[in-house]
C-alpha positions in Angstrom: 134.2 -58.1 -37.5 132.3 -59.8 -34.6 134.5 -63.9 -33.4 131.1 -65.7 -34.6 131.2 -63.9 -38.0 134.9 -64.7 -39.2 134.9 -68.0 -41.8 138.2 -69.5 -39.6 136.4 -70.0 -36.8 133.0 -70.7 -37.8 134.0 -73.9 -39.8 137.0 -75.0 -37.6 136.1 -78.0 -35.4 138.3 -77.3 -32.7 136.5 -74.0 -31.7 133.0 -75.0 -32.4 132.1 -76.8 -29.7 130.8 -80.2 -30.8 129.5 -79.3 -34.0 127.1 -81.7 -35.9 128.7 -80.7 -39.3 130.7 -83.6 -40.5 135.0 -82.7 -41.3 135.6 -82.5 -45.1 138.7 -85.6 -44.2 135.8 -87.8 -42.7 133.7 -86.9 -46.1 136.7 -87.3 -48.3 137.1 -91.0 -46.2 133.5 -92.2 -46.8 133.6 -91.0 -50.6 137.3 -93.1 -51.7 136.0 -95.7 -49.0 132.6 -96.0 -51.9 134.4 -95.9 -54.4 136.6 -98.8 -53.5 133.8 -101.0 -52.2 131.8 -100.6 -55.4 134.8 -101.3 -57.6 135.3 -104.7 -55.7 132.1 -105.6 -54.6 130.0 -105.2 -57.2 132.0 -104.6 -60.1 134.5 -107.5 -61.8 134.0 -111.1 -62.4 133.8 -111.6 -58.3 131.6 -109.4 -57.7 127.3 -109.8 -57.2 127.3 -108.1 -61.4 129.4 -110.9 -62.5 130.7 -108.7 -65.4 134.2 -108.0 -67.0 133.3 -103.9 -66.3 135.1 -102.1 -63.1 134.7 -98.8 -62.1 138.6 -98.4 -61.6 138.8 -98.1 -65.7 136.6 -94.9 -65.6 138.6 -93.4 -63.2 142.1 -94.4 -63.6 144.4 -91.6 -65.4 146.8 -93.1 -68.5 149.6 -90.8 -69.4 148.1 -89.8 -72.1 144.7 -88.4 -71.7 145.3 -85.6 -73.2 144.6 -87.3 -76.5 141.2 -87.2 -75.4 140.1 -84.3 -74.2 137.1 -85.8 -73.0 138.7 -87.8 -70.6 140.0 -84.5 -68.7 137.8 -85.5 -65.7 140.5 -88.0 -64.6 142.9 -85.7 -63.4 139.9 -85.6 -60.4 138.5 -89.6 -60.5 142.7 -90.8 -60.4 142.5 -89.4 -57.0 139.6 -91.5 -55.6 140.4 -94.8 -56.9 142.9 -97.0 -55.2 144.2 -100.7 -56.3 141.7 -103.7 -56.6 142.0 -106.4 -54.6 144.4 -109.1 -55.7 146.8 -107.0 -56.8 149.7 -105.2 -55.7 149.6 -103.3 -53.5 146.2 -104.6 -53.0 143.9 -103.3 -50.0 146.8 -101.9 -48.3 146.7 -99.4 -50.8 143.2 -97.5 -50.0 144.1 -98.0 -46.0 147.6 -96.4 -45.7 146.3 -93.4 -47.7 143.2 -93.5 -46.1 144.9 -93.6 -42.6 147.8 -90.8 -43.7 145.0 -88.4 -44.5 143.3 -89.4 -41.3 146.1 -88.7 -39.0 147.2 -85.4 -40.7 144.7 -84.0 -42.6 142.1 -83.1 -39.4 144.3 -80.6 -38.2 145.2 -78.8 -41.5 141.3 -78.4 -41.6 141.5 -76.9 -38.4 143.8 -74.8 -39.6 142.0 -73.4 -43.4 138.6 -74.4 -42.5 136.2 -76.9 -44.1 135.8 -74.4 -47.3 139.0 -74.1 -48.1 140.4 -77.1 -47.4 138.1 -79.2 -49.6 139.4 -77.0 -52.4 143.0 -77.1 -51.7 142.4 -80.8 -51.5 141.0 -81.0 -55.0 143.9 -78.8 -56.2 146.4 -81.1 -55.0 144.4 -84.4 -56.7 144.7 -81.8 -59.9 148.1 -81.1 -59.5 149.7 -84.2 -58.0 148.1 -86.0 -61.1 149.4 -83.4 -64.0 153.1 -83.5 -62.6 153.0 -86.9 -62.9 151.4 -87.3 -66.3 154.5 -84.8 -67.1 157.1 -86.7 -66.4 155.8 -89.9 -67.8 155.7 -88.1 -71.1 159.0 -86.2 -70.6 160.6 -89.5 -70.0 158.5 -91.3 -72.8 156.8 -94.9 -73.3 156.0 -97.5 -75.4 152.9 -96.0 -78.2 149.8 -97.5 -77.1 151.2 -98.9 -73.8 150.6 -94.9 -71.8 150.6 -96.1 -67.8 147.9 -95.4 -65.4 147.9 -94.0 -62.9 145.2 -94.0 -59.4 145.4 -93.3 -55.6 145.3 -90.7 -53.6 148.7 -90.2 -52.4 149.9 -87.4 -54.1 146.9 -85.0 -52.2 147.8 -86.5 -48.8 151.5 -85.9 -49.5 150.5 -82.4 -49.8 148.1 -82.9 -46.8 150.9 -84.1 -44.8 153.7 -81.6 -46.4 150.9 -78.6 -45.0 150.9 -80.6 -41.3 154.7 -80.5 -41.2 154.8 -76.9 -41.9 152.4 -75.7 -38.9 153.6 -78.5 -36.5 156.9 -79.3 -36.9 157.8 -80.0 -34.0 154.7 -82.5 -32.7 155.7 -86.1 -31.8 155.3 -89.7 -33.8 156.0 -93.4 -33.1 157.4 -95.0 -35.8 157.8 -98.6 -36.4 161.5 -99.1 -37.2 162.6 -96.0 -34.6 162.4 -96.7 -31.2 161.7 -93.3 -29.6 159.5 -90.1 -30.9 160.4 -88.2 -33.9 159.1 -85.1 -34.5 156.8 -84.1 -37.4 159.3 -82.1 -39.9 161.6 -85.4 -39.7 158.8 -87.6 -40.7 158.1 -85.3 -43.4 161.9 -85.4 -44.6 162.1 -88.9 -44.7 159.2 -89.4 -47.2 160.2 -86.5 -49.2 163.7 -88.5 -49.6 162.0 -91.9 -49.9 160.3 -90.5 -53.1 163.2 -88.8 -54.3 165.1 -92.2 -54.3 162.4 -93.5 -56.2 162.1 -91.1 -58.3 165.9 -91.9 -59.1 165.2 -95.3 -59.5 167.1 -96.1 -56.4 164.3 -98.3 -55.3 162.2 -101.2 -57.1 158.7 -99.9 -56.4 157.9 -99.6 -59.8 154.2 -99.7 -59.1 154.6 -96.3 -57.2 153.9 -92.9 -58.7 156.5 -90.8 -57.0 156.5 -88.2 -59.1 152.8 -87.9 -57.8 153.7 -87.6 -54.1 156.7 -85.2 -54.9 154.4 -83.1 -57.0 151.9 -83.0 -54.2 154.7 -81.9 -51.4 156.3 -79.4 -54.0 152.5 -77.7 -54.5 151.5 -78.1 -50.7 154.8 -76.3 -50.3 154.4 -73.1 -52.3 150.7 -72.7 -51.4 151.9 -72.7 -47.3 155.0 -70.3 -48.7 152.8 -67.9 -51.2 149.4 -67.6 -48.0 147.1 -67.4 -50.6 143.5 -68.7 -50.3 141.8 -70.6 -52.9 138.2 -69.7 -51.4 138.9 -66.0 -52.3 138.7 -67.4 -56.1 137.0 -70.6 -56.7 133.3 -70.7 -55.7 132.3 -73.8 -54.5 130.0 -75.3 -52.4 129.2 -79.1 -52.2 127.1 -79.3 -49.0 123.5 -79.7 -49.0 123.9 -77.0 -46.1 123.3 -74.6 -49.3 119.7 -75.9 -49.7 118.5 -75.2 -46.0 116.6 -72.3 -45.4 119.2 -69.1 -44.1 119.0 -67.6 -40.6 117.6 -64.1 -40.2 120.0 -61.9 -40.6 120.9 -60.2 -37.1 121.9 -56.7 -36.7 125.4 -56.2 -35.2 125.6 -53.5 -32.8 129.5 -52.8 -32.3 128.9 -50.1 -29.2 127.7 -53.5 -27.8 130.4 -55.3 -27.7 132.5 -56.2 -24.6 136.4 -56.5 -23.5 135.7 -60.2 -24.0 134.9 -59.6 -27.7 137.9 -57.6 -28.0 140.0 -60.3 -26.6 138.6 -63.1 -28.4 139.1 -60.8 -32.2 142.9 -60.5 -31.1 143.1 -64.4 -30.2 141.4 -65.4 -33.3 143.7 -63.5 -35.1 146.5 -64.9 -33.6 145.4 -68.5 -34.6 144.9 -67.4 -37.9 148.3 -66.1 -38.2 150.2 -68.6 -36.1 148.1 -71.7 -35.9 146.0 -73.2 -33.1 149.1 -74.2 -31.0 150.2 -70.9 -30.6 147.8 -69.9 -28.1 147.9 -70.1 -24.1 146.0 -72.4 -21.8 144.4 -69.1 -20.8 143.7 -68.0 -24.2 141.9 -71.4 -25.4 139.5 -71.2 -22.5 138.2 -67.4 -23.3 138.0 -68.9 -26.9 135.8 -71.7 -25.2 133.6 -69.7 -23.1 132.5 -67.1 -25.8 132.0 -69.5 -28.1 129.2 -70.9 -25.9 127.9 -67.4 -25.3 127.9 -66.7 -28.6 126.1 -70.5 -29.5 123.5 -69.0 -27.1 122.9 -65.9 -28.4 122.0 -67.2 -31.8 119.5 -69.6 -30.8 
């Protein structure tokens, strides 16, 4: 298999060279960032509609949805809603998750590729949002009073899990530590944050912890297990799919030169091992072919 042809590298930004193609977390950004504006800025008595409606109650996920079957589709729209404005914990809400998936989720796209990362993303809204339906039911509720839940922490837990498993050891400021800690003792420290609250050993009671642990645990077992959801699910959401498709070009493997070679073997190394386990030396033959190869193709 020719370096240009493998998926990894085609849809990774770090090997691409200044690609046009906008990342899947920028996309996933604009989309909650929408979603959020429209809720508050159109929607409810402040907004221009001046109407008791708000988008947040078509997307919100109550405990019990499963009493209505058709109401599945909010095990996906809980993910992309965050808390109104006025409330607790109000816009803060939207921008630490928004930020958290920011700062970690670039590079796990680097790592799986734009493919496969949108749809281990979705699978995390999906599963982050069942686990915690779960336990609200397991540990029961007043009839006709089923919580609600929104927000898109449990996915970036997950996001952020997936970070701490292929750069552990890459350094973070914290607020309330004075120094650099490195990325599996962040990870650690939410994981037990959420436990606590989980316990009840904290008075968040607006949080969904069971969310955020059920996005780590999933996050988890997918790194563990190396399976890849774009071997099974089919989808594409790009409007890529609609432009016409380049000529097919015949490939020639008598043609190919030590360079080739060497650039299949680092490829595969990334793949295997993740982009910081190459060499200075090794990134800058990864560099040069790839602008060879963006040449040939033109």
């Amino acid at each position: 298999m020719g370096f240009e042809d493998r998926e990894y590298f085609r849809e990774r930004p770090a090997w691409t060279g200044g690609s046009q193609t906008r990342s899947i977390v920028t996309t996933l950004i604009i989309i909650n960032a929408g979603v959020y504006l429209i809720d508050n800025l159109l929607m409810g008595p402040n907004g221009p509609l001046q109407t008791n409606f708000r988008l947040l109650n078509l997307l919100e996920l109550p405990a019990d949805f499963y009493n209505r079957p058709i109401q599945a589709y909010r095990v996906v729209t809980a993910g992309f809603a965050h808390s109104p404005m006025g409330t607790s914990p109000g816009i803060m809400h939207i921008l630490m998750n928004m930020y958290m998936l920011w700062l970690f989720g670039r590079d796990v796209e680097g790592v799986y590729g734009r493919k496969e990362f949108i749809r281990l993303y979705l699978g995390l809204v999906i599963a982050a949002s069942l686990i915690w339906a779960l336990v609200q039911n397991l540990q029961g509720y007043q009839p006709g009073s089923a919580p609600a839940m929104i927000g898109a922490s449990g996915a970036v837990m997950g996001v952020m899990m997936l970070y701490v498993m292929h750069f552990p050891h890459r350094k973070f400021m914290m607020l309330f530590i004075p120094f650099p800690v490195p990325a599996w003792t962040l990870g650690l420290l939410y994981i037990c944050m959420d436990i606590f609250g989980a316990l009840g050993a904290t008075h968040r009671g607006n949080v969904a912890f069971s969310a955020h642990l059920g996005g780590a645990a999933v996050a988890y077992l997918y790194y563990r297990s190396g399976i890849r959801l774009s071997k099974y699910l089919a989808m594409d959401f790009s409007l890529d799919s609609l432009k016409p498709r380049p000529r097919v070009k015949i490939h020639n493997p008598e043609s190919r030169t030590h360079g080739d070679t060497e650039a299949d073997r680092i490829l595969d190394k990334v793949h295997q091992h993740g982009a910081d386990s190459i060499t200075p030396a090794e990134r800058k033959i990864l560099e040069e072919y790839s602008r060879r190869m963006r040449q040939k193709h033109r």
